[in-house]
VMD Tcl script that draws the C-alpha trace (Angstrom):
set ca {
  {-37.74 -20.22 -10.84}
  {-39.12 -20.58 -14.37}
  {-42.52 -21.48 -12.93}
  {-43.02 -18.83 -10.86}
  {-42.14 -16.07 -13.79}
  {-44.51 -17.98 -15.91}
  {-47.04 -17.26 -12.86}
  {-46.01 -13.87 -12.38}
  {-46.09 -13.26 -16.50}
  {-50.09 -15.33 -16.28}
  {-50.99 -12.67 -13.31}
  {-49.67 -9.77 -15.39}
  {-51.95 -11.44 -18.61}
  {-55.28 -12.67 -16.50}
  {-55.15 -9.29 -14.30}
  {-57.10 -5.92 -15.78}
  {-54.88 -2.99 -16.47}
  {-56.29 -1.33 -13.36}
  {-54.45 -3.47 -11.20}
  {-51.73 -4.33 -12.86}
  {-49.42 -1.99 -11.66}
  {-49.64 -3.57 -8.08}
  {-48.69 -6.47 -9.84}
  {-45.80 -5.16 -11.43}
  {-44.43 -4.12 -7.56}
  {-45.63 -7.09 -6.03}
  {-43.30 -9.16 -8.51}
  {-40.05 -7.93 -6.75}
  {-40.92 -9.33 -3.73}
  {-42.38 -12.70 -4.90}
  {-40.04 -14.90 -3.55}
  {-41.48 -13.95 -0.38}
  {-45.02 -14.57 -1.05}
  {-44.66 -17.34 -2.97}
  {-45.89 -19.63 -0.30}
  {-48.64 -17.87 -0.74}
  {-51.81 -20.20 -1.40}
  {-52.64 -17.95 -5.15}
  {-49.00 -18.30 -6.09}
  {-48.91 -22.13 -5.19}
  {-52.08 -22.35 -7.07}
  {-50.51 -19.86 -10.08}
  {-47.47 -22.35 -10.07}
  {-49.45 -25.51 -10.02}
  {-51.04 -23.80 -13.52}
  {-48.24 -22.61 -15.23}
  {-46.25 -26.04 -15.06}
  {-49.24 -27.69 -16.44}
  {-49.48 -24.81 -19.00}
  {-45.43 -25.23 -19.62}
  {-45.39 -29.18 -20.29}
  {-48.94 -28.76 -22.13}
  {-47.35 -26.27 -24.83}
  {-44.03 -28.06 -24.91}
  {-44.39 -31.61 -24.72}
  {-48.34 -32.26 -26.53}
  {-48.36 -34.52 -29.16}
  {-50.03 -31.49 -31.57}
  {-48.57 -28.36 -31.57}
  {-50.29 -25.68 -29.49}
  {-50.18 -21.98 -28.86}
  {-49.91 -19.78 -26.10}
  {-53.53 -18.37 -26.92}
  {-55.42 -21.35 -27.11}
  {-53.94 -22.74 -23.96}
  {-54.77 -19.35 -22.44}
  {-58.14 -18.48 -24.12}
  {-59.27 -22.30 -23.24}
  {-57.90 -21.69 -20.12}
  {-60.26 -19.04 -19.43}
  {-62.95 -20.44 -20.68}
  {-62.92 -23.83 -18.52}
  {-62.85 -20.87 -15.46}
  {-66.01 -19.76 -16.32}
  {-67.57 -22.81 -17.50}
  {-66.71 -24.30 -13.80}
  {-68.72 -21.19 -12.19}
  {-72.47 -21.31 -13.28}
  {-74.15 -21.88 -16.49}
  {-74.31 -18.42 -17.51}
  {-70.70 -17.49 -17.30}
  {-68.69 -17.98 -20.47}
  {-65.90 -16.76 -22.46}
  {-66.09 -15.59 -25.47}
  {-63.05 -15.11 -28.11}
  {-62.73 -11.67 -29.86}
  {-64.55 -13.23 -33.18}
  {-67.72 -13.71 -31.17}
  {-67.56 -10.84 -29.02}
  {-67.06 -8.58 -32.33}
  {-70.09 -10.69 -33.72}
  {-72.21 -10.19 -30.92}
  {-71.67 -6.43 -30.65}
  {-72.78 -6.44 -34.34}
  {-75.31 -8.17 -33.67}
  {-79.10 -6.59 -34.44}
  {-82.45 -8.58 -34.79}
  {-83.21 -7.02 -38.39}
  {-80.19 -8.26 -39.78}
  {-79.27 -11.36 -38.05}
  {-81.02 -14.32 -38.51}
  {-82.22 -16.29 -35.91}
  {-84.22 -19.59 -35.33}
  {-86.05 -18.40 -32.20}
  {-84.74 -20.67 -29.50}
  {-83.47 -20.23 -26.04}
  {-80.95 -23.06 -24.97}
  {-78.58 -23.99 -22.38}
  {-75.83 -26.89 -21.71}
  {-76.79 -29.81 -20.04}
  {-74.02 -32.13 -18.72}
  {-72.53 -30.80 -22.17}
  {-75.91 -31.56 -23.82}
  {-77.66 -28.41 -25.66}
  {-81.26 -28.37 -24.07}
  {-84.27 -25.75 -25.34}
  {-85.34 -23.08 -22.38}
  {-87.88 -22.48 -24.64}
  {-88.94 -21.29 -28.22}
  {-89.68 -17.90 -28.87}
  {-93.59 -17.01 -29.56}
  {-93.91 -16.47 -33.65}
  {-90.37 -18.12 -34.54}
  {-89.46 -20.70 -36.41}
  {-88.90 -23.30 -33.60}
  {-92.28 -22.41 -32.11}
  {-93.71 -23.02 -35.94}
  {-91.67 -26.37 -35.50}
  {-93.21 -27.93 -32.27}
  {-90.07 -27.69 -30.30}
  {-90.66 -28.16 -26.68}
  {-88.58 -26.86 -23.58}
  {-86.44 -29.99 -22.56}
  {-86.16 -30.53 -26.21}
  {-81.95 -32.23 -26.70}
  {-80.01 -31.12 -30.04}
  {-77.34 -33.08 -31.11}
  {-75.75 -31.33 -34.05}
  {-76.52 -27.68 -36.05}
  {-75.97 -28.39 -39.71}
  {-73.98 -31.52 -39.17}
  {-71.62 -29.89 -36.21}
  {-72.10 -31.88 -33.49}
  {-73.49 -29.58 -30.07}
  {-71.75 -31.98 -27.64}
  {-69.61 -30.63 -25.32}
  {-69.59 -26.94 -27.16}
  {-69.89 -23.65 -24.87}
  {-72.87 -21.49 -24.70}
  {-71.47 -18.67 -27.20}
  {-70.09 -21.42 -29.75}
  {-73.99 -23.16 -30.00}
  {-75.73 -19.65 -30.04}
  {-73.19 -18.71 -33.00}
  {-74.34 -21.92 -34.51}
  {-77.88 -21.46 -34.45}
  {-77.21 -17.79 -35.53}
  {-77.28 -16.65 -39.53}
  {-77.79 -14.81 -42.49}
  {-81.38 -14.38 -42.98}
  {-82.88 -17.18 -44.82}
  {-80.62 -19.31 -44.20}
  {-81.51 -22.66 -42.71}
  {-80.09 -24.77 -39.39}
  {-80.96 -28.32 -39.66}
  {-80.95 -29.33 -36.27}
  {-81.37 -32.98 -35.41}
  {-82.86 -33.89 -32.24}
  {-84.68 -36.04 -29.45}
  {-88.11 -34.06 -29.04}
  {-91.46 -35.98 -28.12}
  {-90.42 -39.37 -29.45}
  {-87.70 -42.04 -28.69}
  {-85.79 -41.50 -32.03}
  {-84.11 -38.71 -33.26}
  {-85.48 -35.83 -35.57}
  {-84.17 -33.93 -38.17}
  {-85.99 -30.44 -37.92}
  {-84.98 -27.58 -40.66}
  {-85.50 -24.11 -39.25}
  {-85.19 -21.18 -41.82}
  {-83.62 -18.03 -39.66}
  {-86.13 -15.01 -39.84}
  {-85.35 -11.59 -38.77}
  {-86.59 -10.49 -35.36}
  {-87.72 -9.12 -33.05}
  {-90.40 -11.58 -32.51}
  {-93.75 -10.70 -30.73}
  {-93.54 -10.40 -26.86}
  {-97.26 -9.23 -26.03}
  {-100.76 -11.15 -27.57}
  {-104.28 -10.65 -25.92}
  {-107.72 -11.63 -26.50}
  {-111.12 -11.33 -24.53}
  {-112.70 -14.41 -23.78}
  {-116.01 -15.01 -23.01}
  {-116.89 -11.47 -22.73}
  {-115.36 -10.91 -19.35}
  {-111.72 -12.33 -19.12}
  {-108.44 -10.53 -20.41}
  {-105.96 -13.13 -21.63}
  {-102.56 -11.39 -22.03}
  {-99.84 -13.24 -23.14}
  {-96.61 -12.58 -22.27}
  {-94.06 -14.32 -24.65}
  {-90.59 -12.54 -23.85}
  {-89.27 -8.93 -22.49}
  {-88.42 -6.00 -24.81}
  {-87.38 -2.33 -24.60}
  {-91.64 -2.03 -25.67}
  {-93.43 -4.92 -24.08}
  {-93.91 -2.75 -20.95}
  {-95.80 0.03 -23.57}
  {-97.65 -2.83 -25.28}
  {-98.67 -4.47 -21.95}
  {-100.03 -1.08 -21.09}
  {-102.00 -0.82 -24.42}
  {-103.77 -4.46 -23.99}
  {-104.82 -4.20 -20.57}
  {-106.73 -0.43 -21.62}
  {-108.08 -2.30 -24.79}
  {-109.22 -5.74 -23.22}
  {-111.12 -3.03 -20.57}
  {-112.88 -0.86 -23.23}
  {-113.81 -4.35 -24.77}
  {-115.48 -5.83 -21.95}
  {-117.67 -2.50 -21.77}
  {-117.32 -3.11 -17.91}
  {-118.00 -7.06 -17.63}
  {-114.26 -7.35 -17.18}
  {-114.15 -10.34 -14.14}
  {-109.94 -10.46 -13.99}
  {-107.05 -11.27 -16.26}
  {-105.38 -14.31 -17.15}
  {-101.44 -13.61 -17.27}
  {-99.74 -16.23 -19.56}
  {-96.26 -16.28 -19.03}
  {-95.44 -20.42 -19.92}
  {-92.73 -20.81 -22.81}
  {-91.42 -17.15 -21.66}
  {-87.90 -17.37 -21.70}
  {-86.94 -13.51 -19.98}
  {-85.41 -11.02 -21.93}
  {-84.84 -7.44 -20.86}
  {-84.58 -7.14 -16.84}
  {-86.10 -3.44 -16.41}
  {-88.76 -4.21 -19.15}
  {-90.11 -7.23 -16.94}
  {-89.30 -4.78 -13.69}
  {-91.57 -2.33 -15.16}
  {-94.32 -5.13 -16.47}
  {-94.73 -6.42 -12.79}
  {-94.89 -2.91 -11.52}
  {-97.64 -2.30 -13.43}
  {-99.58 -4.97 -11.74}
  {-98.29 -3.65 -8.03}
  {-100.01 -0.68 -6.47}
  {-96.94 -1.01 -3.85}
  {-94.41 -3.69 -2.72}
  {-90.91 -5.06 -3.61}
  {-90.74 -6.13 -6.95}
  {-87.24 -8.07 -6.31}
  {-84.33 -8.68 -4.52}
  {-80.89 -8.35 -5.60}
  {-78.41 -9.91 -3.88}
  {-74.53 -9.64 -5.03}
  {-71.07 -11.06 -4.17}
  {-71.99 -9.65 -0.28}
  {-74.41 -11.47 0.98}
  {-74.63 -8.12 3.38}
  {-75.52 -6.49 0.38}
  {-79.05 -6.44 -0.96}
  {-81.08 -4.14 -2.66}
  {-84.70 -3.67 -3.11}
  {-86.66 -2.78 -6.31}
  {-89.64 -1.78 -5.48}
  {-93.09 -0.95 -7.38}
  {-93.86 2.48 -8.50}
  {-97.52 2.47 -8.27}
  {-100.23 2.29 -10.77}
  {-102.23 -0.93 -10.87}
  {-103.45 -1.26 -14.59}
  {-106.02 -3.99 -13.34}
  {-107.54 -1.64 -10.87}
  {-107.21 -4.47 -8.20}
  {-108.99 -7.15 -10.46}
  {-107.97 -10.68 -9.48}
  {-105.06 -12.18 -11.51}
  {-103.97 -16.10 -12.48}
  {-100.52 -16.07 -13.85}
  {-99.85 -19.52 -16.27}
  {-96.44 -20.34 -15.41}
  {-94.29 -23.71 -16.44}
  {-90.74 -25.15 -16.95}
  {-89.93 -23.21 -19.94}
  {-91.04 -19.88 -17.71}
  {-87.03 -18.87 -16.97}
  {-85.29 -15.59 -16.23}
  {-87.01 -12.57 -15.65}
  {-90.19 -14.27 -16.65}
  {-89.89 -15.77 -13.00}
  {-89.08 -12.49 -11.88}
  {-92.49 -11.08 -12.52}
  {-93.87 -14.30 -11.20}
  {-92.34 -13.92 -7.89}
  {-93.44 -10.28 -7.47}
  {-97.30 -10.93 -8.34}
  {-96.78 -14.44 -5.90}
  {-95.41 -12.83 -3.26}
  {-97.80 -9.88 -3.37}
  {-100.29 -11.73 -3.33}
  {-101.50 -9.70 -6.31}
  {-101.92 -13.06 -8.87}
  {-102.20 -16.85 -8.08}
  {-99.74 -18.79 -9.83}
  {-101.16 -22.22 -11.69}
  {-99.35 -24.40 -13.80}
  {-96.18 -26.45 -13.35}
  {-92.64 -25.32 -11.67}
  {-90.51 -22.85 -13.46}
  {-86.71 -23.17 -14.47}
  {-85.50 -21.63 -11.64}
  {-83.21 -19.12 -13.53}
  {-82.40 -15.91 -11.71}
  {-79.07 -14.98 -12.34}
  {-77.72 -11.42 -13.80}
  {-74.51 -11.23 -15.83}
  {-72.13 -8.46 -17.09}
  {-70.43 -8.76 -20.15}
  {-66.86 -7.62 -19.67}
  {-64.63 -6.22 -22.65}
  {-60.95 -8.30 -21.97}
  {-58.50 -5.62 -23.55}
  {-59.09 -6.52 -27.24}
  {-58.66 -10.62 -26.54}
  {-62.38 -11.02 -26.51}
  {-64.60 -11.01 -23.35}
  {-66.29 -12.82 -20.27}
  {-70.04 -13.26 -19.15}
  {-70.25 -13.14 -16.13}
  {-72.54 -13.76 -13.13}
  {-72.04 -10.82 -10.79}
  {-75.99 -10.97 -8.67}
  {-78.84 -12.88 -8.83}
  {-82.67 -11.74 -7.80}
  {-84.49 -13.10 -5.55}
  {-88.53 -12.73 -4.84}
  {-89.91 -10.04 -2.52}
  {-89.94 -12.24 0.37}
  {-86.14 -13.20 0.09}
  {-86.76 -16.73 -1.70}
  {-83.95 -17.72 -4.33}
  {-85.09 -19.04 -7.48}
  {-82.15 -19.66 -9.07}
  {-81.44 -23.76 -9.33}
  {-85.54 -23.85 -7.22}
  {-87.65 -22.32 -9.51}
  {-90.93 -20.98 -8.35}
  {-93.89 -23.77 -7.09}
  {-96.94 -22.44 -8.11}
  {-100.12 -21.98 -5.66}
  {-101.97 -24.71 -8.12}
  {-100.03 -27.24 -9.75}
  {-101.96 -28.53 -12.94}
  {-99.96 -30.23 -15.64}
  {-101.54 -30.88 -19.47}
  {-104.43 -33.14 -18.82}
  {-103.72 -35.08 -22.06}
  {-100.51 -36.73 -20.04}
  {-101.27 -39.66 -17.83}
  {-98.21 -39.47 -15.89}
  {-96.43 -36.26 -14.73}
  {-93.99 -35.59 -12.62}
  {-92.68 -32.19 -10.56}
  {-90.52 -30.46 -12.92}
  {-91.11 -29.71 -16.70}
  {-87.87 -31.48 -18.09}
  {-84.46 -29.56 -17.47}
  {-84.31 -27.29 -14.26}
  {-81.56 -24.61 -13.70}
  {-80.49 -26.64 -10.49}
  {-79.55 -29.78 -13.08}
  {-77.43 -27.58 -14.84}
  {-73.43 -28.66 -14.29}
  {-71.98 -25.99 -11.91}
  {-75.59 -24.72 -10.74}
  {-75.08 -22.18 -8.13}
  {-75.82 -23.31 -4.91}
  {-79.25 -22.22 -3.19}
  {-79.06 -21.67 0.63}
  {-82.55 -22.36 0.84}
  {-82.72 -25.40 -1.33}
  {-83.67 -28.90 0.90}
  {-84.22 -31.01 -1.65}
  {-83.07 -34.32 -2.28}
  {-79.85 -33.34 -4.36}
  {-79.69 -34.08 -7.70}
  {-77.39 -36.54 -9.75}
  {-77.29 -35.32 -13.49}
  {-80.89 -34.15 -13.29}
  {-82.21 -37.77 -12.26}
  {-83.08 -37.90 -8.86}
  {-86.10 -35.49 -8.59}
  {-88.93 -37.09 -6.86}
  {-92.27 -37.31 -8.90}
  {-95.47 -36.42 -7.64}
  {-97.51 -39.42 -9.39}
  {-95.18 -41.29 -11.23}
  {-92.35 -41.04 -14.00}
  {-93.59 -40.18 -17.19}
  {-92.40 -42.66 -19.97}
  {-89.47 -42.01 -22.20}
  {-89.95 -38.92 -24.34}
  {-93.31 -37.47 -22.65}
  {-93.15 -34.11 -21.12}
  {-95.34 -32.28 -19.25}
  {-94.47 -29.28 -21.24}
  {-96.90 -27.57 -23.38}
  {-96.60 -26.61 -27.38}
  {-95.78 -23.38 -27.84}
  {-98.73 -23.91 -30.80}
  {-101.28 -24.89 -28.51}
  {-100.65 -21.56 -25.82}
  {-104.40 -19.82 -26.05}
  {-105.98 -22.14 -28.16}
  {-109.03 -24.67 -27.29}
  {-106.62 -27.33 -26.97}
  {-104.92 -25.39 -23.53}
  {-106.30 -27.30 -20.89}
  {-104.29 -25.49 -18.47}
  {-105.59 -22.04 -19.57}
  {-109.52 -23.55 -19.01}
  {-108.08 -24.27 -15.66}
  {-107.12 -20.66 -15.11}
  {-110.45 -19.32 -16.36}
  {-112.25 -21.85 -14.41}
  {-109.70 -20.33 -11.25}
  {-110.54 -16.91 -12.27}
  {-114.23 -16.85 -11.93}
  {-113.77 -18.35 -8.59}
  {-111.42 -15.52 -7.59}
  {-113.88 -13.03 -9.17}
  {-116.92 -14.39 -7.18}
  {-115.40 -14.67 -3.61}
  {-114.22 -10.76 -4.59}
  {-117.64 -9.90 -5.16}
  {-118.61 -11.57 -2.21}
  {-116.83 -9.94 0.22}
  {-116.93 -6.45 -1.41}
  {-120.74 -6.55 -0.67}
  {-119.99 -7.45 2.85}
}
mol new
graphics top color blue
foreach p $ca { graphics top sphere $p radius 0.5 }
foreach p [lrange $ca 0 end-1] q [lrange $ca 1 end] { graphics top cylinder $p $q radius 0.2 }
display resetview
């Protein structure tokens, strides 16, 4: 009988006020639902939460059994859902790029190992060399293993100058010690150039509340540059880890004269909505090669898919993460809050990306590496508790090993990833590729136009 108050009492704690009053009733009549599979289940928890709190070696309270509890929940959904104690949650809402510090990275968890996304264009990491599939072991001496998403991003997180010595396995078989200095954001999201006289190269380095205003602004200037010679653009979104969804909504709009931009499909599978383009190519129709790679995750691959599926850009470059997920951060009555994964997109033609990633028309990997394989280092679908993709056929994977190369393995510590650095320079090998695509695209347009 003591168990099934303590499960009653855990309903009453775990359940929102909302629906706590049917709780309340329900509890008089328990002893007849308590064959019940949840109350079984609640019963099952609450004697391993009573003989935890009473008979552990080190004493333990009721909230770290029960904020632990709810946090191992989460952490068994996706890699996006977490919990996160009142202390972070306060710190989070407080949070604000011109007076938090930051080092510029995007990570996840890894089989408990912290793993770059990608650096941010302009931060400190990207200053550093750090590369997406990049491992951290420890922030200022703390080791990362087996931490939680919010309890690494509060690490990395600072006063402003302050520095987070991070010690790592980058390029090389030994670890690192790398010393980051945390800068104020926000960091740049939108770079261009004209090169050659006739191709826009717009660089797309994250999503903000403005990057669809200074997309806007760089497409008009890279035309009135050209002076009419414009051939097509170059749309580099590699090392992009996402950022705002209806900032990258908008960007791929403005690439779309019509079409779906996305799908978004929720807890019914029944249920999907469509979010399509408003109209308004700013490339007039101009032929497009998007630069996409493994550190291309979120809603960078959002924008991918639409211009793919559209057939309004060719992708070229190297698989992307394979991120797609959308979460909702939900206030738990003054004990802190969850992040949670409540939809995911998919492309315009009903493809999932999330634990895939996108395959792009024309795979072409950094020519200085001798030996590449299909992904760029860490995928979403290696991440522990990956949700499952209906559409996914692949070979599935064991801790991130078992994904079949398309030459042969690269040695210990290369990566077919590219230096944030190198993005636009000489040295991009995959951005003479898209040029090199471009004109091609820009003849055969010509070609048939005069048809």
């Amino acid at each position: 009988m003591r168990k099934t108050a303590l499960a009653i009492l855990l309903i009453a704690f775990l359940t929102p006020a909302a629906a706590r009053a049917q709780t309340d009733a329900a509890a008089d009549n328990v002893t007849e639902t308590v064959g019940n599979g949840i109350y079984d289940q609640l019963n099952l928890f609450g004697e391993a939460f009573d003989r935890i709190h009473h008979d552990a070696v080190d004493p333990v309270t009721y909230e770290h059994l029960v904020q632990t509890a709810i946090a191992g929940m989460l952490a068994s959904l996706d890699p996006h859902s977490a919990y996160l104690t009142e202390q972070q949650y306060e710190a989070l809402e407080a949070h604000t790029p011109q007076t938090s510090g930051t080092t510029g990275l995007a990570v996840t968890i890894d089989n408990s190992q912290l793993e770059v996304v990608s650096p941010r264009d302009g931060s400190p990491a990207a200053k550093a060399d750090i590369t997406p599939g990049d491992i951290i072991y420890t922030i200022n001496k703390e080791p990362t293993y087996g931490q939680s998403l919010p309890e690494v991003e509060e690490m990395l997180s600072g006063p402003v100058g302050s520095t987070a010595k991070l010690v790592m396995r980058g390029t090389t078989d030994k670890p690192i010690t790398v010393s980051l200095k945390r800068v104020a954001g926000p960091f740049p999201t939108v770079n261009y150039a004209l090169k050659d006289g006739d191709i826009g190269y717009i660089r797309l380095a994250g999503f903000e509340t403005a990057t669809p205003d200074l997309l806007a602004a760089a497409v008009k200037t890279l035309q009135q540059q050209a002076g009419g010679k414009l051939i097509g653009f170059v749309l580099d979104l590699r090392n992009d880890p996402g950022g705002d969804f209806a900032a990258a909504v908008k960007c791929a709009s403005d690439f779309l004269n019509k079409g779906d931009i996305a799908l978004i499909k929720s807890r019914t599978p029944a249920d999907v909505k469509h979010i399509a383009a408003t109209g308004g190519d700013l490339a007039n129709g101009q032929p497009i090669v998007a630069l996409v790679n493994g550190g291309t995750a979120g809603v960078a691959e959002l924008v991918a898919g639409a211009l793919q599926d559209n057939k309004r850009a060719v992708l070229l470059g190297s698989k992307t993460f394979g991120e797609s997920a959308i979460t909702t951060l939900i206030p738990l009555n003054g004990a802190g809050a969850i992040r949670l994964t409540t939809a995911r997109f998919l492309t315009p033609d009903g493809h999932e990306i999330e634990g895939k990633g996108l395959t792009p028309n024309l795979t072409v990997s950094p020519l200085k590496l001798q030996k590449v394989v299909e992904s760029d280092g860490l995928r979403e679908a290696d991440l522990p508790g990956a949700m499952k993709n209906p559409d996914q056929t692949a070979v599935k994977s064991t801790g991130g090993a078992a994904r079949t190369p398309t030459v042969t393995a690269p040695a210990k510590g290369e990566q077919s990833a590219v230096a944030t650095k190198d993005i636009g320079t000489t040295n991009d090998e995959q951005l003479t590729e898209a040029e090199d695509v471009l004109r091609g695209l820009a003849l055969i347009a010509r070609q048939t136009a005069s048809r």
